[in-house]
VOGU-3710 file (C-alpha; in Angstrom, 3 decimals, decimal comma):
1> xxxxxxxxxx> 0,000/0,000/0,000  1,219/3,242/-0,912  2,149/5,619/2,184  1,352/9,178/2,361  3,954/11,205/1,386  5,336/13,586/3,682  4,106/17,281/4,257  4,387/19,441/1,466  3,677/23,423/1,073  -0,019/24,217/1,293
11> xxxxxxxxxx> -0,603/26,387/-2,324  -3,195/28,416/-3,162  -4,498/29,698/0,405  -7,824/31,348/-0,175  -8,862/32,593/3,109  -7,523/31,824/6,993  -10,810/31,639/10,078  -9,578/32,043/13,479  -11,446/31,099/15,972  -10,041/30,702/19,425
21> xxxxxxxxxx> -7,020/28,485/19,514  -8,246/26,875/15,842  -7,154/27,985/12,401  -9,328/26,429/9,840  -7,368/26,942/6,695  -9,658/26,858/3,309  -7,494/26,306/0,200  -8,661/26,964/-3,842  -8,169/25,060/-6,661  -6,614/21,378/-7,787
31> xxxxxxxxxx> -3,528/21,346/-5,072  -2,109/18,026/-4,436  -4,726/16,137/-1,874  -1,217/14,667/0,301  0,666/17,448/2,448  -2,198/18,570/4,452  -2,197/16,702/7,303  1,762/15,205/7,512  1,794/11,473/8,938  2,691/11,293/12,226
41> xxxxxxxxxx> 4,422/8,025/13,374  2,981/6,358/15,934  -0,165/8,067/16,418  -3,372/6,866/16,576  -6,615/7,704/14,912  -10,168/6,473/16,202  -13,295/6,289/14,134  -16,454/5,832/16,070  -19,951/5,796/14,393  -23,498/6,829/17,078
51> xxxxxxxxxx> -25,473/6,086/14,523  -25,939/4,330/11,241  -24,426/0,789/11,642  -26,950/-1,567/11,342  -30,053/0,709/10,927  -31,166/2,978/8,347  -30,646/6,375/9,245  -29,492/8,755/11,900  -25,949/8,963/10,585  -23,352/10,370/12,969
61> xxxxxxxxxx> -19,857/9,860/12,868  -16,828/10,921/15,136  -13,165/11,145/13,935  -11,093/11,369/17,214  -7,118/12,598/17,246  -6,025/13,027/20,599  -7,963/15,465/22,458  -10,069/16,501/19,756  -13,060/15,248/18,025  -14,600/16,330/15,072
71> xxxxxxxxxx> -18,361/15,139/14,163  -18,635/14,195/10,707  -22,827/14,580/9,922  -25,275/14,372/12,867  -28,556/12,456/11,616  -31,825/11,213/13,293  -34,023/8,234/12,323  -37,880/7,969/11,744  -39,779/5,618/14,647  -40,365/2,021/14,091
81> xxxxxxxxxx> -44,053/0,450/14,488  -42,718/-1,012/17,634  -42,444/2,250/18,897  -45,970/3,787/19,621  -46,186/7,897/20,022  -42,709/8,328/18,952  -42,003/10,808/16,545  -38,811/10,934/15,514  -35,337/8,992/16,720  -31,689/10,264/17,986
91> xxxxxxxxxx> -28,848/9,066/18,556  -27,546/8,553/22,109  -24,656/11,212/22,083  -24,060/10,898/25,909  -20,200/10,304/24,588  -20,531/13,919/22,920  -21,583/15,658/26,171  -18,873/14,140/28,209  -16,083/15,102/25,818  -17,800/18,087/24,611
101> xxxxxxxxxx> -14,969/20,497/25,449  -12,838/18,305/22,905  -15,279/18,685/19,783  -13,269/21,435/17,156  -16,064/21,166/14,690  -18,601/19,231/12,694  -18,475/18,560/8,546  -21,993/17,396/6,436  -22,406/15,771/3,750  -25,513/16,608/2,418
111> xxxxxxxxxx> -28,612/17,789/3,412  -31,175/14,865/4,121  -32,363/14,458/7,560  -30,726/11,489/8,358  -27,426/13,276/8,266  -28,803/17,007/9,332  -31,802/16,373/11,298  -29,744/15,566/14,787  -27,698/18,685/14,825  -30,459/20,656/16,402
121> xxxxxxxxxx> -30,592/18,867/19,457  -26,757/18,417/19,904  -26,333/22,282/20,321  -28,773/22,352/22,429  -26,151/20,797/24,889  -22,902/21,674/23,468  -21,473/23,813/20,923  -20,221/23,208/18,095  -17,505/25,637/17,160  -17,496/25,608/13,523
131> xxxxxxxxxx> -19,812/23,535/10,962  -18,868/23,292/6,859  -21,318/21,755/5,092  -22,677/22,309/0,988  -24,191/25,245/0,110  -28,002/23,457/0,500  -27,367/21,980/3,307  -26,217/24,662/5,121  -29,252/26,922/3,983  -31,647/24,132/5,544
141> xxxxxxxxxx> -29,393/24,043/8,715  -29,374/27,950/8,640  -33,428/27,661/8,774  -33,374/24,836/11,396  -31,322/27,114/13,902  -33,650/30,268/13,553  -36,176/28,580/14,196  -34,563/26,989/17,422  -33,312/30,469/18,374  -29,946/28,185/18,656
151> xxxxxxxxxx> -27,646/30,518/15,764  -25,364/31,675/18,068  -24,248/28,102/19,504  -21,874/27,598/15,770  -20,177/28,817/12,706  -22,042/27,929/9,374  -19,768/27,441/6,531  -20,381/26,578/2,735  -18,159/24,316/1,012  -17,307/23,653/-2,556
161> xxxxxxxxxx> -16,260/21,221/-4,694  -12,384/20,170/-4,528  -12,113/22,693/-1,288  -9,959/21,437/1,505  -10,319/23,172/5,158  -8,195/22,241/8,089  -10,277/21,711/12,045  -7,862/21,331/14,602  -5,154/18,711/13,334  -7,399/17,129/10,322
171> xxxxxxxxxx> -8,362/18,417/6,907  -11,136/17,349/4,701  -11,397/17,574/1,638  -14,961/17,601/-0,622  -15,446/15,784/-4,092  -18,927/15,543/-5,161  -20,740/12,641/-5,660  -24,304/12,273/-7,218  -27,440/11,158/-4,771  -31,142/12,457/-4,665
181> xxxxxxxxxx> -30,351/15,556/-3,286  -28,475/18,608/-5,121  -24,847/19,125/-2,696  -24,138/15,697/-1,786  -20,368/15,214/-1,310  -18,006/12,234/-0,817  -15,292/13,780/2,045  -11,205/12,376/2,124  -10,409/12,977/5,180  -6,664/13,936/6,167
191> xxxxxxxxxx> -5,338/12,347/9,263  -1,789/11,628/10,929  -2,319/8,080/10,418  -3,237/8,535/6,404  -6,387/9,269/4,471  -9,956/7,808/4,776  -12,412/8,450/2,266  -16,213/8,913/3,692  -18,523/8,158/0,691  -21,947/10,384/1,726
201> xxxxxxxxxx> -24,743/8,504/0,541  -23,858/7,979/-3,266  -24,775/6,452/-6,939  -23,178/7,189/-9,639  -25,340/8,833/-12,413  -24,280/9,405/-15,470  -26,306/11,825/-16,802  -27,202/14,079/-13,511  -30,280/16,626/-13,475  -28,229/19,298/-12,449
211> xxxxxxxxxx> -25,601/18,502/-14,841  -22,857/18,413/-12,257  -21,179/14,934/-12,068  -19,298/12,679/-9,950  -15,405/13,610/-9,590  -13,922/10,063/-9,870  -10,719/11,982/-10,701  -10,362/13,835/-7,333  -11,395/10,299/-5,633  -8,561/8,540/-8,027
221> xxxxxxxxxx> -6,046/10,990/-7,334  -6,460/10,246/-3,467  -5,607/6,333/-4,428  -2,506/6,959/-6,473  -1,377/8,413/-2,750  -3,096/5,610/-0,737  -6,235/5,291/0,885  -5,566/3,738/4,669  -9,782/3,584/5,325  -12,780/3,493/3,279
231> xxxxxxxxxx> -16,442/4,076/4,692  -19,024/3,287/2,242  -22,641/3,056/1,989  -24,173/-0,076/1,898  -28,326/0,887/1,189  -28,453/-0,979/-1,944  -25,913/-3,861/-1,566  -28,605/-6,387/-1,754  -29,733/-5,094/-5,579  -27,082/-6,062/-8,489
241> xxxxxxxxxx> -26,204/-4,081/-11,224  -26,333/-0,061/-11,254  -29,080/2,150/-9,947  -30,839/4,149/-12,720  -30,264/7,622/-13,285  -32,745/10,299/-11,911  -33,147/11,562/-15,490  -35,202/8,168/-16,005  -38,342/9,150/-14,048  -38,817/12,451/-16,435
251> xxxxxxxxxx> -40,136/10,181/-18,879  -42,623/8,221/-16,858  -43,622/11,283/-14,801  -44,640/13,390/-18,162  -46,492/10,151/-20,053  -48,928/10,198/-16,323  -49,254/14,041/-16,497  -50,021/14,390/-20,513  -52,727/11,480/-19,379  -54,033/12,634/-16,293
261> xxxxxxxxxx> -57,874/13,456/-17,403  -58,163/15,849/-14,065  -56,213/17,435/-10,795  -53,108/15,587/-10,204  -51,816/15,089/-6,867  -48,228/13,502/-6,483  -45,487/13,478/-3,949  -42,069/13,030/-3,043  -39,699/13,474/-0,370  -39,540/16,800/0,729
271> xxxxxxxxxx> -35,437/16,841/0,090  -35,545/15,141/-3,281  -34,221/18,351/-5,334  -33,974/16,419/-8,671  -36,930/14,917/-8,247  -38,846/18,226/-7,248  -37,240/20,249/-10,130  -37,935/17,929/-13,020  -41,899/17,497/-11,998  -41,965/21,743/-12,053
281> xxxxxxxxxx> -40,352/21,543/-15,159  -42,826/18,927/-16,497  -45,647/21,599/-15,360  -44,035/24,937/-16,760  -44,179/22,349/-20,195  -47,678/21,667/-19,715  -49,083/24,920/-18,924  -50,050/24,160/-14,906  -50,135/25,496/-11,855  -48,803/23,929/-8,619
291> xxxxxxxxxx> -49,831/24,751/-5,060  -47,151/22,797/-2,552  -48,164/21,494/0,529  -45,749/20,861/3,342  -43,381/23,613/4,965  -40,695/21,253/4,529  -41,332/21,200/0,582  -41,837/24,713/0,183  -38,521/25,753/1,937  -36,745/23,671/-0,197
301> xxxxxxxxxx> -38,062/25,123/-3,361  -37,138/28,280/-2,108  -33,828/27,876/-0,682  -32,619/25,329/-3,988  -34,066/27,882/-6,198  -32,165/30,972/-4,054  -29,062/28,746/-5,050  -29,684/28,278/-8,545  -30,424/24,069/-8,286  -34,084/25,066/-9,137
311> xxxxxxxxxx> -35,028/27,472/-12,052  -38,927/28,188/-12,707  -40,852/31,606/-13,105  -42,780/33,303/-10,680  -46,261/32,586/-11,281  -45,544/28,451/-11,241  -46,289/28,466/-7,354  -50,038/29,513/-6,317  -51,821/29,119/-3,680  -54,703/26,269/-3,010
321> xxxxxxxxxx> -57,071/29,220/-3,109  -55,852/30,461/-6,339  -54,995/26,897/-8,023  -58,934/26,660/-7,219  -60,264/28,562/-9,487  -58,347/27,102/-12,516  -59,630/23,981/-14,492  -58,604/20,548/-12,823  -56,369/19,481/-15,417  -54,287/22,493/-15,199
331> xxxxxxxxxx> -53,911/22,020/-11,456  -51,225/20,398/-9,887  -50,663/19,711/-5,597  -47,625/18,908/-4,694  -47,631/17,707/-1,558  -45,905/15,866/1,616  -47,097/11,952/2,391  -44,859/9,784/0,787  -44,075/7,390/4,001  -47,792/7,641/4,658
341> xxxxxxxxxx> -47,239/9,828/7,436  -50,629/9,813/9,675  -49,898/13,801/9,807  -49,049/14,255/6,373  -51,039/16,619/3,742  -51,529/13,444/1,332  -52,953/11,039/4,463  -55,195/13,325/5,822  -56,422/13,815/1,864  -57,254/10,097/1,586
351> xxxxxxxxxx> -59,173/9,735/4,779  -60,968/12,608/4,230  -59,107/14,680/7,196  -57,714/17,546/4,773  -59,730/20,685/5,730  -58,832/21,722/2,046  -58,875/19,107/-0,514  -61,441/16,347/-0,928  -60,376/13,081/-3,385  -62,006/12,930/-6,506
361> xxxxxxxxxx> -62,736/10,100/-8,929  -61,148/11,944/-11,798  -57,586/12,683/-9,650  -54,290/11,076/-10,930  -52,448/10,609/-7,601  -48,498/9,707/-7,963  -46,245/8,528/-5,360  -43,343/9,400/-6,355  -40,817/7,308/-3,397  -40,878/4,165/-2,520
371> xxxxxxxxxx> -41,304/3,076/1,163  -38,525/3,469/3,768  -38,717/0,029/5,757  -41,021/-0,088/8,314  -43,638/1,940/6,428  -45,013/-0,587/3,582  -47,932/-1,255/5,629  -48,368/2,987/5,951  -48,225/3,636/2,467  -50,147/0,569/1,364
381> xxxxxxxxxx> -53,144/2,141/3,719  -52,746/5,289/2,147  -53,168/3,690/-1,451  -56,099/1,702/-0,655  -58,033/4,881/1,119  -56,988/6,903/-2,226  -58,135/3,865/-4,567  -61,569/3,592/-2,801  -62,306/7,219/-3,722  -61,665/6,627/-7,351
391> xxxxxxxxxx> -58,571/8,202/-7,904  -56,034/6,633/-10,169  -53,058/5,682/-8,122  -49,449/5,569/-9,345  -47,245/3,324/-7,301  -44,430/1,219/-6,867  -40,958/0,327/-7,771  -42,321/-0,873/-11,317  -44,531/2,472/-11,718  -41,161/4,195/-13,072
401> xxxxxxxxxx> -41,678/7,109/-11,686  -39,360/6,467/-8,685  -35,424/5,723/-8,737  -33,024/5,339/-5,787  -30,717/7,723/-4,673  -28,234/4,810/-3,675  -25,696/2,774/-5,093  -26,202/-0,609/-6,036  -24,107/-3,750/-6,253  -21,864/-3,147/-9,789
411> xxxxxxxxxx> -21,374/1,064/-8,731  -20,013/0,111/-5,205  -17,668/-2,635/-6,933  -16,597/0,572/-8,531  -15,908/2,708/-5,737  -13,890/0,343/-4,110  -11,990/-0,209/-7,380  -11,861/3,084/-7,710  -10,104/4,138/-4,120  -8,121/0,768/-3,343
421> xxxxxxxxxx> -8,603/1,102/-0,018  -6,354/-0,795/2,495  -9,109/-1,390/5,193  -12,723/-0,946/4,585  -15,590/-0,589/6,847  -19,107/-1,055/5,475  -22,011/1,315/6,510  -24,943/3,454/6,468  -27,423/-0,231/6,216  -28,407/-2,835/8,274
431> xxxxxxxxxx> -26,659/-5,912/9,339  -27,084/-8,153/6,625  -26,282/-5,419/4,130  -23,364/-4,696/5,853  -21,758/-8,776/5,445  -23,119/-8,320/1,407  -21,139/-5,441/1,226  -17,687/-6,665/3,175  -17,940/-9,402/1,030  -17,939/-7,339/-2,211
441> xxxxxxxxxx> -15,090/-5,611/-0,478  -13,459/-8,827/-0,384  -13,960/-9,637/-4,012  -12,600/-6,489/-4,480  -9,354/-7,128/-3,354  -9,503/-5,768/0,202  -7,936/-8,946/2,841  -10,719/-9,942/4,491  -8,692/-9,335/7,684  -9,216/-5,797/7,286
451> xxxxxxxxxx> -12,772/-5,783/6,551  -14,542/-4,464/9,682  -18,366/-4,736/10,758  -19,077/-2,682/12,764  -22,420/-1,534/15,065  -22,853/1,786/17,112  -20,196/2,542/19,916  -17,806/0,251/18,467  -14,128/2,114/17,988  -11,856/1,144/15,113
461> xxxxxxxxxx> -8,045/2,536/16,001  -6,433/3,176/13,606  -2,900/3,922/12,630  -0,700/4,272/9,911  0,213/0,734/9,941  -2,748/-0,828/11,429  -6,336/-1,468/12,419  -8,239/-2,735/15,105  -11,338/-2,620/17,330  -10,684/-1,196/20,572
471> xxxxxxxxxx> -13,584/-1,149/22,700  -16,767/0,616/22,885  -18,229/4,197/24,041  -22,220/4,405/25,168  -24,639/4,232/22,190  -27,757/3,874/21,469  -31,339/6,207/20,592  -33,090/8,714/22,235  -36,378/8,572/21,298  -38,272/12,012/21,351
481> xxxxxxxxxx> -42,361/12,231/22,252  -43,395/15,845/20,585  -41,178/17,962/22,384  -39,937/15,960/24,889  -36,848/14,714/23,877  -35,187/11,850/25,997  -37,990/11,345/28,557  -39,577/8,397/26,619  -37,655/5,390/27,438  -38,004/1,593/26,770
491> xxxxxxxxxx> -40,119/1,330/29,902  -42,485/4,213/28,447  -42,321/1,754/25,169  -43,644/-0,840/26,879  -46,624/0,237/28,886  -47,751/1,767/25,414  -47,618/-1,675/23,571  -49,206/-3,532/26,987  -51,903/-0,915/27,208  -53,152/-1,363/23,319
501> xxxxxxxxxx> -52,962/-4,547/23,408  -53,946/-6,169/26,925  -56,113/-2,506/28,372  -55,715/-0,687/31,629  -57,405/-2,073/34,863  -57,178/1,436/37,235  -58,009/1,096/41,108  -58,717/4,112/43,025  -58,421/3,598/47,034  -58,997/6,027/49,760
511> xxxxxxxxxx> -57,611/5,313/53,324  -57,678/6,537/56,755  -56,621/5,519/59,810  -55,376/2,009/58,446  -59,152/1,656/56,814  -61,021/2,286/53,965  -63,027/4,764/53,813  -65,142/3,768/50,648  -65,531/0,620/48,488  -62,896/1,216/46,083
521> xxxxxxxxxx> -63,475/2,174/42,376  -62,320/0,256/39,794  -62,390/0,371/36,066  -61,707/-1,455/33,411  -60,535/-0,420/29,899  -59,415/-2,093/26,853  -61,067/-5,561/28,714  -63,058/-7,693/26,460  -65,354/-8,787/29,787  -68,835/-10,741/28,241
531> xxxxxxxxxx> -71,709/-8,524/29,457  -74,487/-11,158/28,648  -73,058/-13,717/31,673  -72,710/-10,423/34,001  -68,901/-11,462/33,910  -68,335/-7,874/34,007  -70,138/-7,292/37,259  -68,609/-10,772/38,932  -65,094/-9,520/38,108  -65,379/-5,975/39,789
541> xxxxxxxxxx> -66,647/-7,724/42,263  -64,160/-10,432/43,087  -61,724/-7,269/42,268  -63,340/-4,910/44,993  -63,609/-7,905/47,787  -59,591/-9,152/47,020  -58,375/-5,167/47,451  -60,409/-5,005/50,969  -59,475/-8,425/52,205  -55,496/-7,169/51,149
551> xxxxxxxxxx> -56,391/-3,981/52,833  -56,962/-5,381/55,717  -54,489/-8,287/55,954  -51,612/-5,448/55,610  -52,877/-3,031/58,257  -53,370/-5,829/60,372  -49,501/-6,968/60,228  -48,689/-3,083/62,018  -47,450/-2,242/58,351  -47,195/1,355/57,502
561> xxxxxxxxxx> -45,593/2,006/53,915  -48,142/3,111/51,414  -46,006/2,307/48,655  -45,303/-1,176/49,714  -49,373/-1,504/49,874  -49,340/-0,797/46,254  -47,277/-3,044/45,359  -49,148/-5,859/47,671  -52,843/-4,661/46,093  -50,883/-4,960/42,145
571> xxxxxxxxxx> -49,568/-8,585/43,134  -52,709/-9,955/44,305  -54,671/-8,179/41,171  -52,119/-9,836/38,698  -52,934/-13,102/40,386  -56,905/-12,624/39,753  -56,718/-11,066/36,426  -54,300/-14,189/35,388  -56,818/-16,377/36,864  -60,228/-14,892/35,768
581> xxxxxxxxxx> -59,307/-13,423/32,135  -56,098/-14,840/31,297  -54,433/-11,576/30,791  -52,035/-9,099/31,641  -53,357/-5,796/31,845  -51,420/-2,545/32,560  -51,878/-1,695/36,146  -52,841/1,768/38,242  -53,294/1,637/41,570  -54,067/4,947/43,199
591> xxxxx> -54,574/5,456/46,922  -55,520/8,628/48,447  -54,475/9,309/52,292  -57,295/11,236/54,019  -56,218/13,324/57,502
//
């Protein structure tokens, strides 16, 4: 493997940043990629992931040197069925807090919410002294810290294309690769111990939207000087062959529109820039109009068109009100809904919860996305409440009018062919896709001794010579209930899965000098108790008379703690509700000391 040169005379400086102790140094221009970061014998590099191994989503990565850290993307996750009232999903970043006086700064690469959407709650305990991200990313993060009142707690940069910035003791470099969003970079990332290349989420498409490719050359030049690490994502491992380019779905998408005999409705995800751009330009072609529903959506537009990744003429965007008084089939609703959402603009449509759109039989509605897993069942509700109204429902991977934003199979082959890496570490998929995609490292020439799986909290060490793991640091999610963000926990979980599916039993007991004072109240909800064989009545009853009879047995043993009562009146219930009804209800016992 070829070893990093030694350090060499930064050229073409384009602008120093101090802040506090830290010189972040931005260079211009195709300089050599070796001689930013000189290689230090002996010292030792640790990559950690919080997030992202073995899961879809909340991608957050730490590259640790010493006494400094710096945070490469920050990501949450959407909530699982198994997880009832939950709204979204963090990562645990109890590590962060405890070493947040090491963190220099944070680098993004792109602006999806599974690599954005977690920053937002990490400065709301720590800063973050500096954060370079691409130009759309940014402008979403910009948005996302106004509106938390949090803009003071960082430094937003914008990056470009072939621009290398030093944090603390490690440069990064950006190349741009192609995904569903405009911005999305691939970042080589100068250490002591050598280079390790950080894919982003990736595919390589050949004929882009936005007309700005992949640079395999900047990526190529980094493995003529040697690659020690390569991370990699793994979404599409399991699919052979290459992903189609997002230019494919213009086709599709314009055949449904030029056919659509009324209103069409479609939707997207809200950060799908390609995809957003290519269904206004379908409508400037066809003479509509387009209202967009979803704030999400609609700052996108905005910001991608401040930036020049959209282009369309005012007038294109109306309101509902407006769009209204036009002809359906020169209407157009863009709108949120895509995971089937129960919130979302398109759900509410197709159970007829919108306050402003009603489903009609003459509606084309398209779903433009496919579902994230964990949401078929979702979507697949959404499509059957849209279908029973009459609309005409465009769907599925073999609709056309959806493409991945992820590599498959054959383009990861290339990547690794591509950057030679000596060690390789599989990620951003779950566990099974991770093995598929070691194993194509493997075929790929990589010794399968220095292919790592890895899940959250584990620590590769690296240094210029070697890698290993070397124990763990705490991991795991925070899971966030509206605005309450850490106070749900797996107990929380599972009283919400007992209470749907076995009910509550709640006893209410008021006591007073070591008696009861009234027969205590008890109700049942969520039991499935016969009414015609007065089981109903015979329970509460055998209920009320075991609760006395405890009652009494306690008091009569001299004991005093109220909370150890409790517990004695919940045992003795569990015991009758086992016996009786053969279930396992969630439990509230209440007792109320009168003076």
């Amino acid at each position: 493997m070829t070893k990093n040169p030694a350090n060499t005379e930064e050229k073409k400086i384009r602008k120093v940043i101090k802040r506090g102790d830290d010189t972040v140094v931005v260079t211009k221009g195709e300089t050599s990629l070796n001689g930013h970061v000189p290689i230090v014998p002996g010292s030792k590099v640790k990559v950690i992931p919080l997030g992202g191994m073995c899961e879809i989503g909340k991608n957050t990565w730490i590259i640790e040197y010493e006494d400094e850290m710096v945070l490469i993307d920050g990501g949450l996750a959407f909530p699982s069925d198994a997880m009832p009232g939950v709204e979204i999903v963090l990562p645990d970043i109890s590590y962060l807090v405890q070493n947040k006086n090491k963190i220099k700064g944070q680098v993004i690469t792109h602006g999806h919410e599974d690599h954005i959407g977690g920053i937002v709650p990490m400065l709301k305990q720590f800063d973050i002294p500096i954060i370079y991200g691409p130009s759309l990313a940014i402008g979403l993060l910009e948005e996302k810290l106004k509106d938390a009142q949090l803009s003071d707690r960082t430094s937003l940069h914008k990056g470009r294309p072939r621009q290398t910035f030093k944090i603390g003791s490690l440069a990064f470099t950006y190349t741009r690769n192609t995904h569903s969003i405009a911005d999305s970079f691939c970042l080589i990332i100068h250490t002591p111990c050598g280079k390790i290349v950080h894919s982003g989420d990736f595919k390589f498409d050949f004929t882009p939207v936005d007309g700005e490719f992949f640079d395999v050359y900047t990526l190529a030049k980094a493995s003529e000087e040697g690659v020690l690490l390569l991370i990699s994502d793994s979404t599409n491992v399991e699919r052979e062959g290459y992903t189609p380019s997002e230019r494919s779905v213009y086709g599709r998408l314009e055949e449904e529109f030029n056919k659509a005999p009324g209103r069409i409705i479609i939707t997207t995800f809200a950060s799908q820039v390609h995809r957003i751009r290519q269904i206004l330009d379908i409508c400037i072609k066809a003479n509509k109009k387009v209202a967009i529903f979803g704030r999400s959506m609609l700052l996108l537009a905005t910001i991608s068109r401040e930036l020049g990744h959209m282009k369309f003429p005012d007038g294109l965007l109306v309101n509902l009100e407006d769009l209204n008084k036009l002809p359906d089939e020169r209407t157009v609703i863009l709108t949120t809904g895509s995971q089937g959402e129960p919130l979302s603009a398109l759900t509410r449509m197709a159970f007829d919860e919108h306050r402003q759109v009603t489903i009609q039989p003459k509606d084309t509605v398209i779903i433009s996305a496919t579902p994230i897993p964990g949401n078929e069942r979702a979507v697949a509700n959404v499509v059957n409440a849209l279908s029973a109204k009459g609309a005409h429902v465009v769907y599925g991977r073999e609709s056309g009018v959806h493409v991945s934003g992820h590599a498959c199979r054959e383009e990861q082959r290339m990547l690794l062919n591509i950057v030679k890496p000596k060690y390789f570490l599989p990620a951003h998929g779950e566990y099974r896709m991770l093995v598929l995609h070691g194993n194509v490292g493997v075929e790929c020439g990589v010794d399968p001794k220095n292919v790592f799986l890895m899940e959250n909290g584990d620590v590769l060490e690296l240094t210029s010579e070697s890698a290993k793991l070397n124990g763990q640091v705490p991991a795991g999610i925070i899971m966030v209930d509206s605005t309450r963000v850490g106070d749900v926990d797996e107990h929380i979980i599972e009283q919400r899965h007992k209470l749907a599916s076995e009910g509550l039993l709640s006893i209410l007991l008021t006591i007073k000098d070591k008696k009861s004072l009234a027969e205590p109240i008890i109700e049942a909800k969520g039991l499935v108790l016969a009414q015609e064989d007065n089981t109903h009545g015979q329970f509460i009853n055998d209920a009320k008379k075991m609760v006395i009879k405890t009652i009494s047995d306690f008091f009569e043993k001299n004991e005093k703690d109220i909370e150890k009562l409790k517990e004695k009146v919940k045992a003795e219930l569990i015991k009758l509700v086992h016996a009786e009804l053969k279930r396992e209800p969630l439990l509230q016992v209440i007792i109320l000391e009168s003076k």
